[in-house]
Each structure stands twice: as structure tokens, then as C-alpha cells.
C-alpha positions as CSV (number, residue, x, y, z in Angstrom):
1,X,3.7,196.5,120.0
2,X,1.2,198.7,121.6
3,X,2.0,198.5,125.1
4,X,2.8,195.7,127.4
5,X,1.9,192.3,126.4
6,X,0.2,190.4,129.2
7,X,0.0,187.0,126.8
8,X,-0.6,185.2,124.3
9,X,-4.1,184.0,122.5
10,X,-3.5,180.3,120.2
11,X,-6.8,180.5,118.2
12,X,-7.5,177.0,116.1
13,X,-9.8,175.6,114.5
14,X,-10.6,171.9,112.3
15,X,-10.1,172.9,108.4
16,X,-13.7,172.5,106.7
17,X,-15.4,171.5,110.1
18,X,-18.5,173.3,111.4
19,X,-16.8,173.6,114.7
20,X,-16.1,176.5,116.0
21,X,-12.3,178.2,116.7
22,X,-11.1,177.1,120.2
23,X,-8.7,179.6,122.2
24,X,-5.5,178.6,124.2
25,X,-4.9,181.4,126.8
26,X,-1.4,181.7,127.6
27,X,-0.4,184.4,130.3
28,X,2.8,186.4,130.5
29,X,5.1,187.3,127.6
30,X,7.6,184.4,128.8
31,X,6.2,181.2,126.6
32,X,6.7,181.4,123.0
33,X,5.3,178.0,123.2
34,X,2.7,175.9,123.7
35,X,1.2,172.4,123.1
36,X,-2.5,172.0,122.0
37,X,-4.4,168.9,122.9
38,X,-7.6,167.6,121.9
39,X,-7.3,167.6,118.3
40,X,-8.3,165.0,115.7
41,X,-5.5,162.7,114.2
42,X,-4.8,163.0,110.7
43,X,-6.4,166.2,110.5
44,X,-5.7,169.6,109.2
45,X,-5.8,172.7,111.7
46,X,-6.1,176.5,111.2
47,X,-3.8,178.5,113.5
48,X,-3.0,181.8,114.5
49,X,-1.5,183.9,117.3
50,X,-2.2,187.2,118.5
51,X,-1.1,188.9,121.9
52,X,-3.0,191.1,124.0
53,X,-2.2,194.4,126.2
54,X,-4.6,195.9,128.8
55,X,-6.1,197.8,125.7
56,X,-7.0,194.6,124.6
57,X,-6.5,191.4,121.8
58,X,-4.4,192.8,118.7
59,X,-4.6,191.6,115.6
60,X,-4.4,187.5,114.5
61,X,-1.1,186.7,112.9
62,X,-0.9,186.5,108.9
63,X,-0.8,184.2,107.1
64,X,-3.1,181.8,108.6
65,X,-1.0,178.6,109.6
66,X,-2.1,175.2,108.2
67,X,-0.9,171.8,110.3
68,X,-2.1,168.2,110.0
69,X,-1.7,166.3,113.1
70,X,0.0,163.1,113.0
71,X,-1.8,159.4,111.5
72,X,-2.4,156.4,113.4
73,X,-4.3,152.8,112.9
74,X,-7.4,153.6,111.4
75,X,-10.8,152.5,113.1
76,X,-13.1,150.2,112.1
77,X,-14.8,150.3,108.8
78,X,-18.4,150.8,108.9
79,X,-22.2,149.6,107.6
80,X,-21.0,145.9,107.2
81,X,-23.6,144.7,105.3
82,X,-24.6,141.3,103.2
83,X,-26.8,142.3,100.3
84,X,-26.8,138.7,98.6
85,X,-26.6,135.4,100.6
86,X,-26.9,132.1,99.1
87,X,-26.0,128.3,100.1
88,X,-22.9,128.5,99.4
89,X,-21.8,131.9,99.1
90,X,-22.1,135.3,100.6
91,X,-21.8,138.8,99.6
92,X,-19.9,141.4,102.3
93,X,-20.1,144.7,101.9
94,X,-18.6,147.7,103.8
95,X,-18.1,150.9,103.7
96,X,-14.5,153.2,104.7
97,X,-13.7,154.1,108.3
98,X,-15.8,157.0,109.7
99,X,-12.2,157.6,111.4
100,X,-9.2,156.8,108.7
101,X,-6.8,158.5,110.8
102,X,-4.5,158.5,107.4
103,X,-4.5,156.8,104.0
104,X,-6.4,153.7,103.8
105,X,-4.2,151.4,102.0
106,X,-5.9,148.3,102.0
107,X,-8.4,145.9,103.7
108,X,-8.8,142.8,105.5
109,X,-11.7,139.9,105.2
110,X,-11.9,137.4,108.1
111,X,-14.4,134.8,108.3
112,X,-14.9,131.5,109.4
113,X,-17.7,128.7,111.1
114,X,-18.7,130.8,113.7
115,X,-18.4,126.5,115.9
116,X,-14.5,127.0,114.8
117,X,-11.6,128.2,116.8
118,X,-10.9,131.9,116.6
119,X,-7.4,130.6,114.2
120,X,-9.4,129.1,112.1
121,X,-10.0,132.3,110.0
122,X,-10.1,132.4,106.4
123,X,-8.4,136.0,105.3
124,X,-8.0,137.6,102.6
125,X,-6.6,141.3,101.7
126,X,-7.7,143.3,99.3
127,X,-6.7,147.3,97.8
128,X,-8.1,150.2,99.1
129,X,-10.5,151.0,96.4
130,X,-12.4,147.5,96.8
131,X,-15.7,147.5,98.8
132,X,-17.4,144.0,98.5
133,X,-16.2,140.7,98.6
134,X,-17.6,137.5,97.7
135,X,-16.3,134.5,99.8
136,X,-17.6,131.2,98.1
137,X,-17.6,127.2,98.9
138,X,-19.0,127.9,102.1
139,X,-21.1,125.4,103.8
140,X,-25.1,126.0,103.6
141,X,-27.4,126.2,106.8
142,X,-24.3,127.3,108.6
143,X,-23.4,130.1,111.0
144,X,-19.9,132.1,109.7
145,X,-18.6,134.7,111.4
146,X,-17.3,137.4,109.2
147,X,-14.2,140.4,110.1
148,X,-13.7,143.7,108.1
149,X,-10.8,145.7,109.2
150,X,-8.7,149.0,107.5
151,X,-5.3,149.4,107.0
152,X,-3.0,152.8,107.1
153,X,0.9,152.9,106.8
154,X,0.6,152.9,110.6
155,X,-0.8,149.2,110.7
156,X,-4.5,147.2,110.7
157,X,-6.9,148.7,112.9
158,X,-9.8,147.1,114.8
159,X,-12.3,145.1,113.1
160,X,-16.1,145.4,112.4
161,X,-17.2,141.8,113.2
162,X,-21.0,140.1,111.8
163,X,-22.4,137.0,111.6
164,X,-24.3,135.5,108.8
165,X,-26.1,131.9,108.0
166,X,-25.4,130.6,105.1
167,X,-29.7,130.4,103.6
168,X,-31.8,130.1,100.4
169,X,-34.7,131.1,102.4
170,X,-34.4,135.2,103.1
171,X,-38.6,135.4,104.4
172,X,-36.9,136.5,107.5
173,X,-33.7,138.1,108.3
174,X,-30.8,136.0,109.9
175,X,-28.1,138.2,110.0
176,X,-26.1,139.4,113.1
177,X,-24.7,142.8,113.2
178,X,-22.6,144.0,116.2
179,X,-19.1,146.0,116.2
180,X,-16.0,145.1,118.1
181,X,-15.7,147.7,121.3
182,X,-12.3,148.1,121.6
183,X,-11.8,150.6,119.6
184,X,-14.1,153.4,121.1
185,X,-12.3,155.8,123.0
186,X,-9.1,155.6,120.6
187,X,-10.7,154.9,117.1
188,X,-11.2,158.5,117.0
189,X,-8.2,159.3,119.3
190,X,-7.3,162.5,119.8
191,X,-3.6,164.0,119.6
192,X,-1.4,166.9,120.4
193,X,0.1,169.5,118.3
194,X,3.2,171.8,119.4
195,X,2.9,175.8,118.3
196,X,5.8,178.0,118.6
197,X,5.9,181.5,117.6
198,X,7.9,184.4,117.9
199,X,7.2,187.8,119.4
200,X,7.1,190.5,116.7
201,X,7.5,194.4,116.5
């Protein structure tokens, strides 16, 4: 060490994200610890330490330290879509969660009369690879209300929710989109990491 360390730079960054590194300051050499907030669940990070004197900022700490932070639910999926509607049968299709917040294991069709109680539902689980599902003997000219929702070893997150009518005739477009908004604000949650390191010679 070069002189007398005033503190202590954290310098992270996203693995593979266009983001730029972020800097923890952390003054005085009497923390060897610190907690950084703000980052992405179930996401790799790119750390390093380096102190500074009065001189000023030494040299980042090698090798560069790799941490994932922890997973949670996953968010909704997204671009629920019905590419083929007939009388009696309907074509959903969806694509994965822009926020998996882990492993997708598996997913979750809802759907039901959009006139019947909210227990009504019709659901049906499928693996994680599946995209589409085809939900057949439904009854034509009618409103049903269909729920698409991702699941990680965490749980089922929120749904994407759209409603579709049941139509030979497609001359003009009958379909409902709109999105649950529960989830915004912790979809995407973001989560804490703790750093330690040690002071070196």
C-alpha cells in the first residue's frame, strides 16, 4: 500500500449489459464491507475493489469477481397473442417473461366465460419449452377471458390476462389485450448483494 488509504471504491457492473459500471464510495479504511442495492434479481454482476490514497484510486482487484443475485417469482409472460380463432376453439400464444427472475419451469393457462365467476377458471399447466395452447369445446359467439402466467422454483408469478370472442367472422378484430398491473414495480424487482473484502499489502 502506497500511502494511507482514505477508502474504498466497489466498482460493478451487469454481465453482458450495455450499462455502464456503477461506483460504491466507501470512506475510511474501517468497513471491509458493504451492501450494494439496486441490482437486477437473477442476474450476474462484475465486481471489483480498489482503495484509494490522496495520490489517488490504485489498481482494481484481480480476478474480476462474478455474483448472481438471488431468484424470485418471475413476471408476467409477454405478447399474448391469438393467431387462429374459430367457433369453438382458440389458439393462445405467448412468449417468456421479459423478467424470469430464474429458471422458467413451467406455465399456467387460465380461461374461462368472461359472464363467469373469477373460480370458474379452466387451467391447465404445461413445461417450460411450450408456447401455444389450444383450448377447444368452447362456446361460439362468446366472450372468454384468457390468463398466462410463468413459473420459477420460487412460485407462479403474475399473469398476462386477454380476452377473446369466440368468431368465424375475423373482417374486424375482436380481441382484448391488456396486462395485469400488479406486478410493475416488483416484476423487475430489484435486490441487494453483500461484498466483503479484505485489505491487502
Amino acid at each position: 500500500i502506497n500511502g494511507l488509504i482514505l477508502g474504498y471504491k466497489i466498482l460493478y457492473r451487469e454481465k453482458d449489459s450495455e450499462s455502464g459500471t456503477q461506483t460504491r464510495l466507501i470512506k475510511g479504511n474501517f468497513t471491509h464491507s458493504v451492501v450494494l442495492n439496486g441490482l437486477w434479481k437473477y442476474s450476474q454482476y462484475e465486481i471489483q475493489v480498489l482503495a484509494f490514497t490522496r495520490i489517488g484510486d490504485g489498481v482494481p482487484c484481480l480476478p474480476v469477481l462474478l455474483e448472481r443475485t438471488k431468484d424470485d417469482v418471475p413476471g408476467p409472460p409477454i405478447k399474448l397473442i391469438f393467431p387462429e380463432v374459430q367457433m369453438t376453439s382458440v389458439r393462445v400464444v405467448w412468449q417468456t417473461p421479459e423478467n424470469p427472475n430464474g429458471i422458467i419451469l413451467g406455465y399456467r393457462i387460465a380461461y374461462c366465460l368472461a359472464t363467469t365467476e373469477p373460480n370458474k377458471f379452466i387451467t391447465i399447466e404445461v413445461s417450460s419449452n411450450a408456447r401455444q395452447y389450444s383450448a377447444t369445446n368452447l362456446i361460439p359467439e362468446s366472450a372468454y377471458v384468457f390468463r398466462v402466467s410463468a413459473r420459477t422454483r420460487r412460485g407462479w408469478g403474475d399473469s398476462v390476462e386477454a380476452m377473446v370472442i369466440t368468431t368465424q367472422t375475423r373482417g374486424t378484430v375482436r380481441a382484448q389485450m391488456y396486462t395485469t398491473s400488479a406486478w410493475t414495480g416488483w416484476a423487475k424487482g430489484l435486490v441487494s448483494m453483500l461484498c466483503d473484502w479484505v485489505e491487502w499489502m
